[in-house]
N, C-alpha and C positions, 0 to 999 in steps of 0.2 A: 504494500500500500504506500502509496506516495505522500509526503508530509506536505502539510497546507503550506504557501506561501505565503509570506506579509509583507508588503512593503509600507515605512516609512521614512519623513524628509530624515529625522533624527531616533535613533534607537541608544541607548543609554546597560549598561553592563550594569545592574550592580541596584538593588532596594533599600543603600541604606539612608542614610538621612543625607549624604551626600547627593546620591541620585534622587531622591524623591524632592530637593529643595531644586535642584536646576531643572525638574522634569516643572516643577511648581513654573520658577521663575518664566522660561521656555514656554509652557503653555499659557502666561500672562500677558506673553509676549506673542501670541497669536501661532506660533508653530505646534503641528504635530509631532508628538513624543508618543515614544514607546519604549517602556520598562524593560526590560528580563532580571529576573529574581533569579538566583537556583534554587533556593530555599523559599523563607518568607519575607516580606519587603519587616527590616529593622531586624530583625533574627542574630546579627553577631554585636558589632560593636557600639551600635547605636540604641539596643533595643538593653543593652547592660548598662549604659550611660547613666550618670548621676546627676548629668541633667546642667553643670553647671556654666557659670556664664561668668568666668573671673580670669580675663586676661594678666590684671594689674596683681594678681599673688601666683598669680601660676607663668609668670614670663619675669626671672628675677634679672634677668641679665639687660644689658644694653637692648637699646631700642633700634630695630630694623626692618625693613619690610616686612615680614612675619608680624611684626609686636604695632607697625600699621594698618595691617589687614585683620588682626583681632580686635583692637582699640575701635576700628569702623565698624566692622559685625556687632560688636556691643551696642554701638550708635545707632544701630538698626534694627534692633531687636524691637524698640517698642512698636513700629508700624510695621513691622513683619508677620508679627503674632498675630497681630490684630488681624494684619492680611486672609491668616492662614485659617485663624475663627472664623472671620467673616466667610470667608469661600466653601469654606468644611462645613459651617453648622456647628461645629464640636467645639469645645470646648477646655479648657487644659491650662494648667497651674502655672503662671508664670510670678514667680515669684523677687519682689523690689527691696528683699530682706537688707541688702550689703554683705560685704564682708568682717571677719578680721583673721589677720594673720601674726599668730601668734611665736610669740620666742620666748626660753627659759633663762638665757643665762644671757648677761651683760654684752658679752662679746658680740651678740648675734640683733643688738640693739644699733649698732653702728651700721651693720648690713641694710636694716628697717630703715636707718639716715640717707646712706648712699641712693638707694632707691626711690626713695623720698624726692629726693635732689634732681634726678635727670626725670621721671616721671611727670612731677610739678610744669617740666616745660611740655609737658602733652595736655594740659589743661584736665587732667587725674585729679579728681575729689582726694585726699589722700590727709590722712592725720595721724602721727602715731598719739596712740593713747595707753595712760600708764594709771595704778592705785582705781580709785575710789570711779574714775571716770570709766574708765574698763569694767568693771565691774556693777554697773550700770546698764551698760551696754551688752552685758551678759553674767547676769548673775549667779550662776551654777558653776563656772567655769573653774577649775583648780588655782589655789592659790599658789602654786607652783612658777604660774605665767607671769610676769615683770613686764613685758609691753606688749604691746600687737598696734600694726600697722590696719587701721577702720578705714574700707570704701566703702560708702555709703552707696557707690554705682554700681559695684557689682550685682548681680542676679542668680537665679537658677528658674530651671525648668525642668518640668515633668517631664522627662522622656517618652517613655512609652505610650503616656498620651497626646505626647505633640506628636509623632513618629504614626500613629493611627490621624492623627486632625489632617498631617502633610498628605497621609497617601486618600485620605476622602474631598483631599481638598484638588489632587489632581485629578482623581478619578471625575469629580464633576467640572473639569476645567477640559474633559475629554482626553487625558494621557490615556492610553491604551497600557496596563499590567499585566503581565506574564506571570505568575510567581511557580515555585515548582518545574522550571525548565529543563535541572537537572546541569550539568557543563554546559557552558556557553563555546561553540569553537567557531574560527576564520575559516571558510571556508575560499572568502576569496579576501584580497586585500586590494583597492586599486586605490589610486590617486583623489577617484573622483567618488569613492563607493565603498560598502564593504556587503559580504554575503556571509550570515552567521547561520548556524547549524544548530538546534537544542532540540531536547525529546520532546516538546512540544510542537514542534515546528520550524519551517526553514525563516528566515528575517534579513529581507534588505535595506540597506542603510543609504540615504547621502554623504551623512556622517555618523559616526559614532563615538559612544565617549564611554572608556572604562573607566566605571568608579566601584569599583572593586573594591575598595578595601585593602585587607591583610592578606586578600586572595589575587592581586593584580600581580604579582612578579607571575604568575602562572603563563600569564599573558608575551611573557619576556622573550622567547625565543621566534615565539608567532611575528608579532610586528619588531624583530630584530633591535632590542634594546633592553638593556640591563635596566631592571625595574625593581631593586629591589627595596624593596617594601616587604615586612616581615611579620608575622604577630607575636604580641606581648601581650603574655594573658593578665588583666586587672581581672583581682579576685573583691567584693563587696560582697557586706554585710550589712543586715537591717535592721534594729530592735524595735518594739511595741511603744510609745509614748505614750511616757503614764505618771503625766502631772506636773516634771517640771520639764518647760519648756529650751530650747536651744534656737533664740532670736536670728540668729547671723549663718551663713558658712563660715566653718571656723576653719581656717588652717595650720598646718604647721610643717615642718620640715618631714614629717613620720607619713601625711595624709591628710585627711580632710572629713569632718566631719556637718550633719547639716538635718535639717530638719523638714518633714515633706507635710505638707496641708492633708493628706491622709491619714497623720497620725505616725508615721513612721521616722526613726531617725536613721537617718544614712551614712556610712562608714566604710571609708576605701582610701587609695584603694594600693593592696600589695599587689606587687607585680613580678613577674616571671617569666620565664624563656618554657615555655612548653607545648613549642609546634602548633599545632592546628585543636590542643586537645585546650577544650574548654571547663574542663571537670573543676572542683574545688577540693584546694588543699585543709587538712588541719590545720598545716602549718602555717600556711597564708591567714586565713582566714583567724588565727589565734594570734597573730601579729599586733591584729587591727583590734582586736577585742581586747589585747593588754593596753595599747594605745590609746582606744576610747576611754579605758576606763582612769586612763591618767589622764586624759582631757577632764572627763564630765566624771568625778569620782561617782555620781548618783547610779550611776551605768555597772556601778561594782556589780560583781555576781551575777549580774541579768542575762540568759541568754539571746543571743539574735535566734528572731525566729524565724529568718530567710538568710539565706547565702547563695550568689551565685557569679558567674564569671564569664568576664569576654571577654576578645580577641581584637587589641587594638593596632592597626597599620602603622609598625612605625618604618621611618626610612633611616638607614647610612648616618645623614646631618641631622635630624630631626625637622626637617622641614618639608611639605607636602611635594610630591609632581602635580604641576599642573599646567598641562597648555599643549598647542596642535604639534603632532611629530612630522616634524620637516619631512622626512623622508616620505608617511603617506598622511599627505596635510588631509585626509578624511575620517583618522583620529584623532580624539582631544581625550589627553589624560588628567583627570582628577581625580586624586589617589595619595594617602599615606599621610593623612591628617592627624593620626595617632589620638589622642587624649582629648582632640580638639575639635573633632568632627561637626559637636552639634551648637560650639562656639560660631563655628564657624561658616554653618550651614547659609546665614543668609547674604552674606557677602560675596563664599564663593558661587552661589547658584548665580552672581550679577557676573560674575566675570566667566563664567563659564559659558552664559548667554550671549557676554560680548564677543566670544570667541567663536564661536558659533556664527554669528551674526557679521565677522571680519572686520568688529570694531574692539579699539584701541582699550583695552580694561583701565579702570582710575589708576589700579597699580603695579607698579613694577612687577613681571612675573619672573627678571634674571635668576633670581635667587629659587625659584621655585620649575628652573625649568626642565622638563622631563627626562632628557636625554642628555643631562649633566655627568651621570657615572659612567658612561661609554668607555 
């Protein structure tokens, strides 16, 4: 029996929040998109995600193109959401808590200054707070902690139900979803085209754009470029919330801890090198739980009554691929966001449009370009 044929302008590899935000942006933008899942759209690293939304404690170092394209995704988050409410119907937690980021001992107060310093010139809400002022701002917190660096800009978001609002928000935007495809393979590759093969069905492209994940190096030898993109399993943990609250995401050098409008608090995340397997460790997962409970002493003895783990892409430099491979300009890679996927989700869905479309993105993509490890 002969497998159905599909053609569309754009077919997109990959259901995670990656591909479901440019399938988003793309169909706002009046093109026909088409998904392929092999599994289910959010299923690895997106659908584990803790949702949050904090470039300014999670990027300590020098500011760069990377630490420019989160800084605008942040900026974009409040008409994004709303975008993706409004289009979907659905509804889902975006939460305007702040952060703080927290330090134990003296030495690690100077670090909190430095950051402070070069931050301040990106116009970063940013205050260190120490004593009585701190502990206002979070009451529960160990006396252990001497200061913490408070943005009040920071955010978080429910994952799982922004990752359902994204994919009802394209499905009525008319995206065409595949999920359950099974391997996605090239069957042809041209300049102008490509012809994809999956047990669903044959798929042809104008363009196509793998966003793959921790699963794009697969892709490596097909369209002849070292892609490597690998995964790192984050393991999380959740406890019951039961009476005293945790106001902010808290961070600290160990992880991060945060509190979800359902009732649950969120604890993550340890990380490890273990191939494709998603399973949870004791070991991981009892990292976090001695951790939590030197954060938030209240957490003593309580068990988490969920745990679970995914597979996040990270790359070589830590920094995503993204953009057309010279060689066959009818792929565009966006790929190997690592930690940052659903930070980053609405920014990159604008440049991955413009790229598409053979306009100029806002920003620099040198540093992010696909075919750099050759």
């Amino acid at each position: 029996m002969s497998k159905q044929h599909h053609h569309a302008p754009i077919v997109i590899i990959g259901g995670g929040i990656i591909g479901l935000a440019a399938a988003f942006e793309l169909a706002r933008r009046d093109h026909r998109v088409t998904i392929l899942e092999k599994g289910r759209c959010g299923g690895q690293a997106t659908g584990a995600a803790a949702g949050m939304l904090a470039p300014y404690s999670e990027i300590g170092d020098d500011p760069d193109d990377f630490f420019t394209m989160a800084h605008r995704s942040l900026h974009m988050y409040p008409k994004w959401q709303e975008a993706v409410k409004e289009v979907s119907g659905m509804d889902f937690e975006y939460n305007t808590s702040g952060s703080l980021h927290v330090v134990f001992h003296e030495a690690d107060e100077l670090a909190l200054e430095t950051r402070l310093e070069w931050q301040s010139g990106w116009n970063v809400q940013a205050d260190i707070v120490r004593g009585e002022t701190l502990r206002e701002l979070e009451p529960h917190i160990t006396d252990d902690v001497i200061a913490a660096m408070y943005y009040p800009g920071e955010h978080h978001i429910y994952a799982p139900d922004y990752v359902r609002a994204l994919k009802q928000a394209c499905i009525r935007l008319g995206v065409q979803i595949a999920e359950e495809t099974g391997e996605v393979t090239f069957k042809e590759l041209r300049s102008d085209g490509v012809l994809l093969h999956t047990e669903k069905g044959i798929y042809s492209a104008d363009q196509c754009l793998i966003c793959s994940g921790a699963w794009t190096s697969l892709f490596s030898e097909r369209v002849q470029v070292r892609l490597p993109i690998f995964p790192i399993r984050g393991q999380i943990c959740a406890y019951k919330q039961e009476g005293k609250h945790i106001r902010h995401i808290i961070f600290s050098s160990q992880g991060y801890v945060l509190e979800k409008a359902n009732g649950s608090i969120v604890c993550g995340a340890s990380e490890d090198i273990a191939g494709y397997d998603s399973s949870v460790t004791e070991k991981g997962i009892g990292r976090l739980v001695k951790w939590s409970e030197r954060l938030f002493p209240f957490l003593k003895g309580k068990e988490p009554f969920h745990r679970w783990a995914g597979l996040r892409p990270a790359t070589q430099d830590g920094y995503p691929l993204i953009g057309r491979l010279p060689h066959i300009p009818s792929v565009i890679i966006s790929s190997g966001h690592y930690r940052n996927g659903i930070l980053l989700s609405p920014v990159n869905a604008g440049i991955v449009a413009d790229l598409v479309e053979n306009n100029q993105p806002e920003i620099s993509l040198a540093l992010f370009d696909p075919v750099r490890f050759q």
